[in-house]
C-alpha positions in Angstrom: -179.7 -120.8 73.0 -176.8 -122.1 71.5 -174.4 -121.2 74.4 -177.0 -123.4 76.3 -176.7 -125.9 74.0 -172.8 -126.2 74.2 -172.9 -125.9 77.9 -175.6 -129.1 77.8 -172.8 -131.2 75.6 -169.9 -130.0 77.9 -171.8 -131.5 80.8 -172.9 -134.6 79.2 -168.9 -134.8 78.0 -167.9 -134.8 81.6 -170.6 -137.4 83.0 -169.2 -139.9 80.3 -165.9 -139.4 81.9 -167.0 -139.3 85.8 -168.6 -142.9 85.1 -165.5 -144.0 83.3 -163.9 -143.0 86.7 -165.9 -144.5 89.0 -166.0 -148.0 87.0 -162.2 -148.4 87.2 -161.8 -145.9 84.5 -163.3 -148.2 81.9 -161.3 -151.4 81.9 -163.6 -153.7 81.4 -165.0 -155.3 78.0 -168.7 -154.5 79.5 -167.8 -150.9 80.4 -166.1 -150.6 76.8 -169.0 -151.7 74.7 -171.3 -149.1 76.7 -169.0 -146.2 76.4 -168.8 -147.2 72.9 -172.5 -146.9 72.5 -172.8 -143.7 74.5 -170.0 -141.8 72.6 -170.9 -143.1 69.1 -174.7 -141.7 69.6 -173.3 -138.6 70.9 -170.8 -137.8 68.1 -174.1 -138.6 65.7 -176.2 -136.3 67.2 -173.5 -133.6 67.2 -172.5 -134.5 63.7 -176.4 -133.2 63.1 -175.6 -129.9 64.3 -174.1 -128.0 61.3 -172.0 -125.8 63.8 -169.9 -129.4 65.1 -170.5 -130.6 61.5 -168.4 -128.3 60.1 -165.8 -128.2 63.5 -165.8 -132.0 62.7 -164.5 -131.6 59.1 -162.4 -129.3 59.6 -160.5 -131.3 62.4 -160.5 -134.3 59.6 -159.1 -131.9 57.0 -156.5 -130.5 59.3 -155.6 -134.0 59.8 -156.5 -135.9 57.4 -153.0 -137.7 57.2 -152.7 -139.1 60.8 -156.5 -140.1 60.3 -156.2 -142.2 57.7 -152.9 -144.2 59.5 -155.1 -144.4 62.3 -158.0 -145.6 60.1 -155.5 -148.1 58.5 -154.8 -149.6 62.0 -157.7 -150.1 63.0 -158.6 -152.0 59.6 -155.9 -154.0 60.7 -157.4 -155.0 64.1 -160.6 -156.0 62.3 -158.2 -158.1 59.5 -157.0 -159.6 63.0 -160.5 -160.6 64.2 -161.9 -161.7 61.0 -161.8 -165.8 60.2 -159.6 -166.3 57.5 -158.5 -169.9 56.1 -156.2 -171.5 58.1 -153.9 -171.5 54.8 -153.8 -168.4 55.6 -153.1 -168.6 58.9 -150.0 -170.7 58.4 -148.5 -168.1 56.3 -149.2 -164.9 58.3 -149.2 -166.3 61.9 -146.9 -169.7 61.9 -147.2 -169.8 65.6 -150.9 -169.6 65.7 -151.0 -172.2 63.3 -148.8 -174.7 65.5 -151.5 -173.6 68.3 -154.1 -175.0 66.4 -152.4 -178.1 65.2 -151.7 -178.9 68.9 -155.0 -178.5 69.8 -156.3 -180.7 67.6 -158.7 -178.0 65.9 -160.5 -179.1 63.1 -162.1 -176.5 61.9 -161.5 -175.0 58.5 -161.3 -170.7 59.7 -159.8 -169.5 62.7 -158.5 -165.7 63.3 -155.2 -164.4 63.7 -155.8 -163.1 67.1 -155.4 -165.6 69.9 -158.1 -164.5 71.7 -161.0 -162.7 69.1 -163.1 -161.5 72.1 -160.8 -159.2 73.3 -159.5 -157.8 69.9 -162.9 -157.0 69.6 -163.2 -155.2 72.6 -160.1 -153.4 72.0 -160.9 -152.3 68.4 -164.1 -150.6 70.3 -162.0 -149.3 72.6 -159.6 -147.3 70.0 -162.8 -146.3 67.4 -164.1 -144.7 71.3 -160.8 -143.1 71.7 -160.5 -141.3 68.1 -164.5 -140.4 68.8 -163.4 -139.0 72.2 -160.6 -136.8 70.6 -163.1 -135.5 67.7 -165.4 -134.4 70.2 -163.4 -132.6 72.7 -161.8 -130.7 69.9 -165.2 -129.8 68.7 -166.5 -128.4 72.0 -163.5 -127.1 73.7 -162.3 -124.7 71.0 -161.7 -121.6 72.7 -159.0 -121.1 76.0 -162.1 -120.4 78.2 -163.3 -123.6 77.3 -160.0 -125.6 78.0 -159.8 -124.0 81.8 -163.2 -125.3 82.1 -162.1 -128.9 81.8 -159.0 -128.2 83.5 -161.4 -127.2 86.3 -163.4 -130.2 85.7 -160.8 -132.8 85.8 -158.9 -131.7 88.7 -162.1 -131.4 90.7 -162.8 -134.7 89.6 -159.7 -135.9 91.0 -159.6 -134.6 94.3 -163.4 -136.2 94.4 -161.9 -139.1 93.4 -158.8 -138.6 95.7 -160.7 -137.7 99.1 -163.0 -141.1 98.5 -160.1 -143.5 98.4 -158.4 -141.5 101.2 -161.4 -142.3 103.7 -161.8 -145.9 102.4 -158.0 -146.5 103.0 -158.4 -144.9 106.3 -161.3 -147.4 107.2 -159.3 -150.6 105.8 -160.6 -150.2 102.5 -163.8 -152.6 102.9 -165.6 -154.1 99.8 -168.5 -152.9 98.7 -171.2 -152.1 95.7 -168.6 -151.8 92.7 -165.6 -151.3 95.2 -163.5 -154.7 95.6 -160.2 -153.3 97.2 -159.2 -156.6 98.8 -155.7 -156.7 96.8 -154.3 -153.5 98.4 -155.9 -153.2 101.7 -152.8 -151.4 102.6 -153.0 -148.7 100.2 -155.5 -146.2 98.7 -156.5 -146.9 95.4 -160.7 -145.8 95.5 -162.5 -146.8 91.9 -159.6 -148.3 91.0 -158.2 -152.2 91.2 -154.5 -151.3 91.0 -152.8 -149.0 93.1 -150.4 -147.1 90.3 -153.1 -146.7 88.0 -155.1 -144.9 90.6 -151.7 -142.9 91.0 -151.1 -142.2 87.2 -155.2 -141.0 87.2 -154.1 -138.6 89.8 -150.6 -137.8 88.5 -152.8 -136.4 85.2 -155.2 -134.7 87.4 -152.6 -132.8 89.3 -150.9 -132.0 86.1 -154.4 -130.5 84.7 -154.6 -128.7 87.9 -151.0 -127.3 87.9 -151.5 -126.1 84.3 -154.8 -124.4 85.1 -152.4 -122.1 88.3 -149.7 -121.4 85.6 -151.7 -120.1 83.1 -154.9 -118.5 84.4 -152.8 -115.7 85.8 -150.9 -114.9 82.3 -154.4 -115.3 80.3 -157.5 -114.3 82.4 -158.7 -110.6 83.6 -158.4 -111.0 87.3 -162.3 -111.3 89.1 -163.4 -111.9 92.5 -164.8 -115.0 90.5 -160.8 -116.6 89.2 -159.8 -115.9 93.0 -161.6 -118.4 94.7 -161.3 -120.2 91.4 -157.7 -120.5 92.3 -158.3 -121.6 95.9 -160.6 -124.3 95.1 -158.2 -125.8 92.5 -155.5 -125.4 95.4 -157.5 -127.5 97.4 -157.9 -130.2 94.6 -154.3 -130.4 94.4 -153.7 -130.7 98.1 -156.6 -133.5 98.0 -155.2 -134.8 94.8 -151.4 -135.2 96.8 -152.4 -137.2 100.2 -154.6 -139.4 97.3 -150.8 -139.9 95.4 -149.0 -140.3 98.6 -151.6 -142.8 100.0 -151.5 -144.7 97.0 -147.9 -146.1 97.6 -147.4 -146.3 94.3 -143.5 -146.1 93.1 -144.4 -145.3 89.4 -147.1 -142.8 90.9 -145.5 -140.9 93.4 -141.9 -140.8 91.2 -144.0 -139.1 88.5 -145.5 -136.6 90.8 -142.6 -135.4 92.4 -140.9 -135.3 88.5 -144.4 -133.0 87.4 -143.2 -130.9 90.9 -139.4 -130.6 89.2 -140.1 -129.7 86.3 -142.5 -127.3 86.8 -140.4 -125.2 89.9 -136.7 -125.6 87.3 -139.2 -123.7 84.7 -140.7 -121.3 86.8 -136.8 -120.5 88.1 -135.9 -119.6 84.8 -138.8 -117.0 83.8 -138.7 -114.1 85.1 -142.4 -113.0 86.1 -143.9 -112.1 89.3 -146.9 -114.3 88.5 -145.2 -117.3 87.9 -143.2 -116.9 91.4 -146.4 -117.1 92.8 -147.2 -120.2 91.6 -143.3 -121.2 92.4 -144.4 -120.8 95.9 -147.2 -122.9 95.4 -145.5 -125.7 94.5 -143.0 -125.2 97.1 -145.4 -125.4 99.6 -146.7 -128.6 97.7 -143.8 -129.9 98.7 -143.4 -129.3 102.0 -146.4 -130.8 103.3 -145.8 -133.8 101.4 -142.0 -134.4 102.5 -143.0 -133.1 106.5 -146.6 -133.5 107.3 -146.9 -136.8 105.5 -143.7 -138.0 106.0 -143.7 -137.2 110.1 -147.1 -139.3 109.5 -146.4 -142.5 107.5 -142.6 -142.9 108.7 -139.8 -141.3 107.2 -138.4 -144.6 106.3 -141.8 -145.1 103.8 -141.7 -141.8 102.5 -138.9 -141.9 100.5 -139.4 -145.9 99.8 -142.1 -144.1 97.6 -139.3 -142.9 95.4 -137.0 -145.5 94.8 -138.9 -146.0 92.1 -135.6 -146.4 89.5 -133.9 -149.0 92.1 -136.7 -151.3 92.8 -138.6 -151.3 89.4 -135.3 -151.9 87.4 -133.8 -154.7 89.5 -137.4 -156.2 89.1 -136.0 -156.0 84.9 -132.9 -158.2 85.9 -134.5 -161.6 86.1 -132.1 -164.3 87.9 -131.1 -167.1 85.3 -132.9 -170.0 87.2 -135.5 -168.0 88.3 -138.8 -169.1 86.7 -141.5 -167.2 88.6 -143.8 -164.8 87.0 -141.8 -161.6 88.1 -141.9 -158.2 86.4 -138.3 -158.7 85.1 -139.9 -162.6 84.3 -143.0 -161.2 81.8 -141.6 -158.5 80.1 -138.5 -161.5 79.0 -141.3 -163.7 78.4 -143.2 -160.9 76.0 -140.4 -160.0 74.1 -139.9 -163.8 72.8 -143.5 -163.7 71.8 -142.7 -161.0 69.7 -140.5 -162.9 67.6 -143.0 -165.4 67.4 -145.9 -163.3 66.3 -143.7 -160.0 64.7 -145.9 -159.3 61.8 -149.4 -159.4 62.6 -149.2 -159.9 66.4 -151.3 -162.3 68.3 -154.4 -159.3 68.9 -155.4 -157.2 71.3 -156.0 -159.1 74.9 -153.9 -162.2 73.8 -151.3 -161.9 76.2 -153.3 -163.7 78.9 -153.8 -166.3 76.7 -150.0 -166.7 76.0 -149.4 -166.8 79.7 -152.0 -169.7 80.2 -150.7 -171.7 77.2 -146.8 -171.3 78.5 -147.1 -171.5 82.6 -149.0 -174.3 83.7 -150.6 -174.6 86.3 -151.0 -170.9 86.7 -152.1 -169.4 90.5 -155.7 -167.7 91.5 -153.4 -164.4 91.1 -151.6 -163.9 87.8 -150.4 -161.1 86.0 -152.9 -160.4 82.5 -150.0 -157.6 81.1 -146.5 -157.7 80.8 -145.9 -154.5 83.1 -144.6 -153.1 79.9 -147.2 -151.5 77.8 -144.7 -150.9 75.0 -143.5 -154.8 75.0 -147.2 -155.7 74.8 -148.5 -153.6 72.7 -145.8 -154.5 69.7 -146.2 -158.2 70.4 -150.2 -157.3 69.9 -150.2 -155.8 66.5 -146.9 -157.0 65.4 -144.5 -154.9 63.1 -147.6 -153.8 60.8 -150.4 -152.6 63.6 -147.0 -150.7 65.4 -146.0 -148.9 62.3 -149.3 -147.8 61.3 -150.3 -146.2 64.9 -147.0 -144.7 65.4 -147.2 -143.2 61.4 -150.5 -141.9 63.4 -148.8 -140.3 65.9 -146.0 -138.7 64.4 -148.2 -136.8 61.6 -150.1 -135.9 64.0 -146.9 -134.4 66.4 -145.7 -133.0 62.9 -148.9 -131.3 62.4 -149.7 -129.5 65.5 -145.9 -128.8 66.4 -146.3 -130.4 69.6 -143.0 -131.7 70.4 -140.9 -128.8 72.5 -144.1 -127.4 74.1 -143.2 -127.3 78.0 -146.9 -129.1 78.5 -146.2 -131.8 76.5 -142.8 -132.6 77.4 -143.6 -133.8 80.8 -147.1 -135.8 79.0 -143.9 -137.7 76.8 -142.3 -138.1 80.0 -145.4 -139.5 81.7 -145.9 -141.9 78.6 -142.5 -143.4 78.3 -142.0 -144.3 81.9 -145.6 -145.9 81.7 -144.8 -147.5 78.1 -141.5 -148.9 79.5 -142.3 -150.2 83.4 -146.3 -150.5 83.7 -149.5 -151.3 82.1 -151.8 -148.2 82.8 -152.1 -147.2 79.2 -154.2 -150.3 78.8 -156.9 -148.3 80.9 -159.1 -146.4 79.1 -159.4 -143.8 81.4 -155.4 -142.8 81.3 -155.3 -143.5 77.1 -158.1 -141.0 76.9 -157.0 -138.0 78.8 -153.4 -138.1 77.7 -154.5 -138.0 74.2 -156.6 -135.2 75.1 -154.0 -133.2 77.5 -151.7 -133.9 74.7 -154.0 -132.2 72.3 -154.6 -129.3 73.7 -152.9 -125.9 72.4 -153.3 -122.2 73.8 -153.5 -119.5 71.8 -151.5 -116.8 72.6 -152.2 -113.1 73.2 -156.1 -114.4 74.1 -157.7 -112.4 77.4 -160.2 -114.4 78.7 -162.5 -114.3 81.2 -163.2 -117.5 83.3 
């Protein structure tokens, strides 16, 4: 009865991330309240359960330091959103203050976020994030458990994957949910934005590559594993044409760095298993660089990976030029973090700032700065920054997750996205890497799948 039972939450765990998927993985305020509801009653009605009770306090024990940073930060996103006397306004946020002045507010309380709504929304979003984490490490405690969602999310992937492939192969029309009229000449499925549909699938083929290298070296082999293994193949191949298709430079430089990485480590060990799944990848390879490439045009194929030339020079604003570029926003959001450096102007406010200082603004306009890093210091300031990476770095200490193989291509995949996109604003992408980054195997433990 109780296997039942865990199997029932397992499968409830993976709707609430399908419907995250198909609603462009969450990035809306709507979407965030309701996944905020749905994952707060579900880690209630676990937390009734004295088995995930006691999982649950023993993940807050383990980490009780990191917890309370995180619960310090987001204190400090509700300090943010709070009203507060505009003396005290003057004094924390100066440039808020002049704001206010020059729009003649007359009111007596305002907040130190510049737009209140959002911060909101975004303090939701992180309480559903640490929620998420608590959860998964309270179901998935055992390596059977972790190939499962392996399974899951690479399967989930290729779904994804083979619907945006057949809407880009029909012009990608608009429909239902589905508005794809930005990037009718690339695949991008639930998504709105072409690399974050990349960077979805990046973490899905990682999931799926992870799930080949290691159910060799820690399952029994069954008749079961073997078609296992060539269904997950599948995924991956699905998961590939999805990358490819995406024309994404962020995207596709990723997925060919996950392919590096992973053949230079098989090289160097010397089992038979693992130059199995060297070959693998090799043929991974190979259909992307000849079938695809003899399909789209050489010439396209490896534009996909001049990732480094194009994004960078898009870094090097001309002096005169005044449009709103890459290079153009990220300048612009570093200013604003001197103007807001200790309490940042809240979660969301960038959009605001870029209404207030470019005027008149087109129909299309960027809402990030293409530099999740940039933005996210310039949102919470010095303070908010310190506390969530004090977060972070007791809980790297913690776990010893620093030199694991796994987790050195996830810090990879997080500082090219910190530095040159916006995808970790997605929910979606912030969710699974904190999960994938999470995850540890436990040696020596025959399994069977």
């Amino acid at each position: 009865m109780v296997v039942n039972k865990n199997r029932i939450y397992k499968y409830i765990f993976f709707l609430i991330i399908s419907l995250m998927t198909i609603f462009n993985g969450g990035n809306s305020n709507l979407i965030i309240q309701i996944n905020f509801i749905i994952i707060s009653f579900f880690f209630l009605f676990l937390n009734r359960e004295k088995n995930y009770q006691a999982q649950m306090k023993t993940i807050f024990f383990n980490n009780k330091i990191s917890i309370y940073f995180y619960f310090l930060f987001i204190i400090f996103i509700i300090f943010q959103t709070i009203p507060l006397p505009l003396e005290w306004i003057k004094v924390l946020s100066p440039e808020k203050y002049n704001f206010l002045n020059k729009l003649n507010f007359n009111g007596t309380l305002a907040t130190i976020s510049l737009n209140s709504s959002n911060s909101f929304f975004s303090l939701l979003n992180y309480v559903s994030l640490f929620l998420f984490l608590i959860i998964f490490k309270s179901l998935f405690r055992k390596t059977t458990d972790i190939f499962k969602f392996y399974y899951f999310i690479v399967s989930l992937g290729a779904l994804t994957s083979s619907i945006a492939i057949y809407l880009f192969l029909i012009g990608n029309p608009d429909f239902w949910i589905l508005t794809n009229s930005g990037y009718k000449q690339a695949a991008t499925g639930f998504f709105i934005n072409r690399t974050v549909f990349s960077c979805f699938l990046v973490l899905c083929f990682f999931c799926g590559i992870e799930y080949l290298k290691l159910i060799d070296d820690q399952s029994r082999d069954t008749t079961r594993n073997f078609f296992k293994k060539i269904y997950v193949r599948i995924f991956i191949l699905l998961i590939t044409i999805g990358i490819i298709t995406s024309f994404s430079r962020l995207g596709n430089f990723l997925f060919i760095s996950l392919i590096a990485i992973q053949i230079a480590q098989s090289l160097f060990t010397n089992n038979k298993k693992n130059k199995l799944f060297l070959w693998t990848l090799i043929l991974i390879v190979i259909f992307d660089v000849l079938i695809l490439g003899f399909y789209f045009g050489s010439e396209k194929l490896f534009q996909r990976y001049l990732f480094l030339k194009n994004d960078i020079n898009q870094y090097i604003p001309l002096i005169n030029d005044q449009s709103l570029s890459r290079g153009n926003l990220s300048k612009f959001a570093v200013n604003e973090i001197k103007n807001f450096i200790f309490f940042g102007y809240g979660g969301g406010g960038f959009e605001y700032l870029l209404k207030i200082n470019y005027k008149p603004l087109s129909v299309n306009f960027a809402s990030h700065a293409h530099s999740d890093l940039i933005e996210f210091i310039g949102e919470y300031g010095v303070i908010g920054s310190l506390l969530i990476f004090l977060s972070i770095l007791f809980t790297c200490i913690k776990n010893n997750i620093f030199f694991i193989l796994k987790n050195i291509f996830l810090f990879y995949f997080l500082f090219l996205i910190l530095i040159f996109d916006f995808s970790l604003h997605i929910p979606i992408i912030q969710f699974l890497l904190i999960i994938l980054f999470s995850i540890k195997y436990k040696k020596y433990e025959n399994i069977i799948t």
